[in-house]
C-alpha positions in Angstrom: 10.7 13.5 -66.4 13.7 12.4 -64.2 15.1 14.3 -61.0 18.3 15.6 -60.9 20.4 13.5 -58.0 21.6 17.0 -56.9 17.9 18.0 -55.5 18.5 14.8 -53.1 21.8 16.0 -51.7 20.2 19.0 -50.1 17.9 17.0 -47.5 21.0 14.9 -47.1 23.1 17.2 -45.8 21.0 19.2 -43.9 20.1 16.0 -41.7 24.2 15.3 -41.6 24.5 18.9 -39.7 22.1 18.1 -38.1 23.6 15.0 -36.9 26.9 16.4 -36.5 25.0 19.6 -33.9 23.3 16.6 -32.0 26.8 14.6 -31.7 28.2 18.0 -30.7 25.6 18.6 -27.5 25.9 15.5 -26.5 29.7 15.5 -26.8 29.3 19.3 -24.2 26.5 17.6 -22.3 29.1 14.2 -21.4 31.5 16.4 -20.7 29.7 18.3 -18.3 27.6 15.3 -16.6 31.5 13.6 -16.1 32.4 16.7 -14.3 29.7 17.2 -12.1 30.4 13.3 -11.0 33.8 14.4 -10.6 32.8 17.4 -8.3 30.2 14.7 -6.7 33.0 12.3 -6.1 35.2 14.7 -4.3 32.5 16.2 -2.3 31.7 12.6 -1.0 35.2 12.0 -0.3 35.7 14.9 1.7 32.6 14.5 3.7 33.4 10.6 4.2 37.1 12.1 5.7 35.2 14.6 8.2 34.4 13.2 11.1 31.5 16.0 11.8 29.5 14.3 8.9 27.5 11.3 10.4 27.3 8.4 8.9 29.6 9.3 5.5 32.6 8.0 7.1 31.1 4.0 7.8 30.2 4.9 11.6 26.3 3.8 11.7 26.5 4.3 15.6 26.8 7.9 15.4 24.6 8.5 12.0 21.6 6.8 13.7 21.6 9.1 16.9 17.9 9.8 18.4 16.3 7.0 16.5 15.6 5.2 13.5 14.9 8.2 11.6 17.1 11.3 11.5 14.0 13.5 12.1 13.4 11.7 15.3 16.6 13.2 16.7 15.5 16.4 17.7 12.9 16.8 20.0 9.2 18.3 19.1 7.7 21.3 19.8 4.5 22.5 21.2 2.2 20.9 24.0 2.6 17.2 24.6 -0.5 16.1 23.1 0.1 17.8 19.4 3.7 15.8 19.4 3.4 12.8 17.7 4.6 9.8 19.2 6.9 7.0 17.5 5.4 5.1 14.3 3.2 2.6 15.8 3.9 0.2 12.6 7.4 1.3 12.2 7.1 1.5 8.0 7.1 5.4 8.0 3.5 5.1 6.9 1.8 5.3 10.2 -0.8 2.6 9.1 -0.3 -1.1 9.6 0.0 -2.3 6.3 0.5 -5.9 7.2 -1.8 -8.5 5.4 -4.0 -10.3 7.5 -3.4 -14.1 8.0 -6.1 -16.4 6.7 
């Protein structure tokens, strides 16, 4: 008993238009990923031209106002001895991490 070479084609194709859907969402999903780096782009390039935007416009100075840290710039709230104080380690863990010499 021998198969007909028609009964192959079937699979085939289905896994061709298959294919061809798959190139297709890619294809949209390009298209849209290159225009939301586009809208990125130009977002960044605005914000780097506005002076109001610390540090997008290459002026460290002014981005690194209160501190290290931006959320050291603004001052805490509550009684005095529920503000924290500065990172004693400086590594934003709060633990010194350091290996011991030895």
């Amino acid at each position: 008993m021998t198969q007909d070479p028609k009964d192959h084609e079937a699979p085939v194709e289905e896994k061709i238009d298959e294919a061809e859907r798959d190139l297709a969402d890619l294809e949209q999903r390009s298209e849209k990923l290159g225009d939301d780096i586009d809208d990125t782009r130009s977002d960044w390039e605005g914000k780097k031209a506005d002076p109001n935007v610390p540090g997008a416009g290459g002026d460290p100075e002014h981005a690194e106002q209160g501190g290290q840290h931006p959320e050291t710039a603004y001052p805490a709230k509550g009684p005095d001895d529920e503000a924290t104080t500065a990172d004693p380690a400086d590594n934003d863990r709060g633990t010194d991490d350091t290996p011991d010499e030895g």
